[in-house]
C-alpha positions in Angstrom: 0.0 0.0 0.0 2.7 2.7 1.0 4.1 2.3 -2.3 1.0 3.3 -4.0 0.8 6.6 -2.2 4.4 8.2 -3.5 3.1 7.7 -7.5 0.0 8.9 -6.2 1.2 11.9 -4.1 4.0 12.6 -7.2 1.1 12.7 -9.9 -1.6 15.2 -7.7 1.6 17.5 -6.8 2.4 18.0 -10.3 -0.9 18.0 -12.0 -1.3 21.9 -11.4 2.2 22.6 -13.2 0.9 20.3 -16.6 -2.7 22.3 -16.3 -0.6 25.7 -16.6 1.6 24.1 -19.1 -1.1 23.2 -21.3 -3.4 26.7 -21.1 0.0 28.7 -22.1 0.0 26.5 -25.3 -3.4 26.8 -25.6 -3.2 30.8 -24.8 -0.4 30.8 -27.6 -2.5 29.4 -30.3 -5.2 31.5 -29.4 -2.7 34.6 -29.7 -1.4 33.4 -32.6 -5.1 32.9 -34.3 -6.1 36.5 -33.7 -3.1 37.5 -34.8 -4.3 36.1 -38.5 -7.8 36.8 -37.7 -9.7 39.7 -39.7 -11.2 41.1 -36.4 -8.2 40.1 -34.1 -9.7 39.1 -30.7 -13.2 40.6 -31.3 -16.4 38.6 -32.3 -18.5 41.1 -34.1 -18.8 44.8 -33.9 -22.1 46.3 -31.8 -23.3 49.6 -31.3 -23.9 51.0 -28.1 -26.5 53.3 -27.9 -26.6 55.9 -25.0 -30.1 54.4 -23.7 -28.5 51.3 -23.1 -29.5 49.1 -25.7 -26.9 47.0 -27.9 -27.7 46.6 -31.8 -25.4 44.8 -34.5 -26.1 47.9 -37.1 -25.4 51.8 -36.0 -28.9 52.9 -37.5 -31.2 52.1 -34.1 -28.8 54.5 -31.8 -29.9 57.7 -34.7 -33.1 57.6 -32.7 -31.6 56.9 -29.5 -29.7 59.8 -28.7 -26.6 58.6 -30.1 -24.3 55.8 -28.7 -20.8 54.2 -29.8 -19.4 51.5 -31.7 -17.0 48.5 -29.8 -15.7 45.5 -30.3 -17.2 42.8 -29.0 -14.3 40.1 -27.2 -14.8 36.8 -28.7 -15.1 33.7 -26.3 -11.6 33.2 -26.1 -10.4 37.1 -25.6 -12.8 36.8 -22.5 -11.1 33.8 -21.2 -7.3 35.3 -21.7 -9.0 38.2 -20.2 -10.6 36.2 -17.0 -6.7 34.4 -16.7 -5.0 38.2 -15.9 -3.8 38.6 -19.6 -5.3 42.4 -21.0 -5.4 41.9 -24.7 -7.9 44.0 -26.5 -7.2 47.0 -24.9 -8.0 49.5 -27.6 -7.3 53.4 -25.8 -9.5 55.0 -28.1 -9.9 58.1 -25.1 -6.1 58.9 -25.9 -4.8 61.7 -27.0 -2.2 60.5 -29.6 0.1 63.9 -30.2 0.5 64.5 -26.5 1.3 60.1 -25.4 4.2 60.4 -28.3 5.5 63.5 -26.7 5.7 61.5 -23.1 9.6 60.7 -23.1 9.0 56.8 -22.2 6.5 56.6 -25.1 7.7 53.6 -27.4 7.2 54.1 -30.3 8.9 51.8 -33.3 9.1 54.7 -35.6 10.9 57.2 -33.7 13.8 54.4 -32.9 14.1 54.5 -36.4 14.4 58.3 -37.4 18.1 59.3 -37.8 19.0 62.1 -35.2 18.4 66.0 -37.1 16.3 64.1 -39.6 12.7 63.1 -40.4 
């Protein structure tokens, strides 16, 4: 009997590790996949109209007092989401000219400017 429990014991302590192993291979594809995908990680667009109601096609929120257009997070994004990873972030409330002024602003293209030229 005793030498049941040590396979036993070594299989439950490391079952955790092969879960996590498996969703990052799984959260790669998924990456990966969006990555290809005409609408990245968003299912559909839907409009938002400003009296709360959500409508595949802008025209409704014209009568509604306006509203705005998102994304909506397919099945997956919401998962990679719910696990602590923030993709489809869009910052739409940015203002663009004043985040590239910010002096730890990345930004690709500046890195490849020479210096005293555009």
């Amino acid at each position: 009997m005793p030498r049941l429990i040590v396979p036993i014991v070594l299989v439950l302590s490391l079952a955790p590790h092969i879960a996590v192993s498996q969703d990052l291979e799984t959260y790669r594809k998924w990456v990966s996949d969006m990555q290809d995908a005409p609408r990245g990680p968003f299912e559909r667009l839907r409009w938002f109209c400003n009296d709360g109601t959500v409508h595949p096609k802008p025209y409704p929120c014209e009568q509604r007092c306006g509203g705005h257009q998102h994304g909506e997070w397919s099945d997956e994004t919401a998962e990679l989401r719910a696990a602590g990873y923030k993709i489809a972030n869009v910052f739409a409330g940015l203002d663009p000219a004043a985040l590239s002024e910010q002096a730890d602003f990345r930004d690709g293209r500046r890195a490849q400017r020479k210096p005293g030229g555009r």
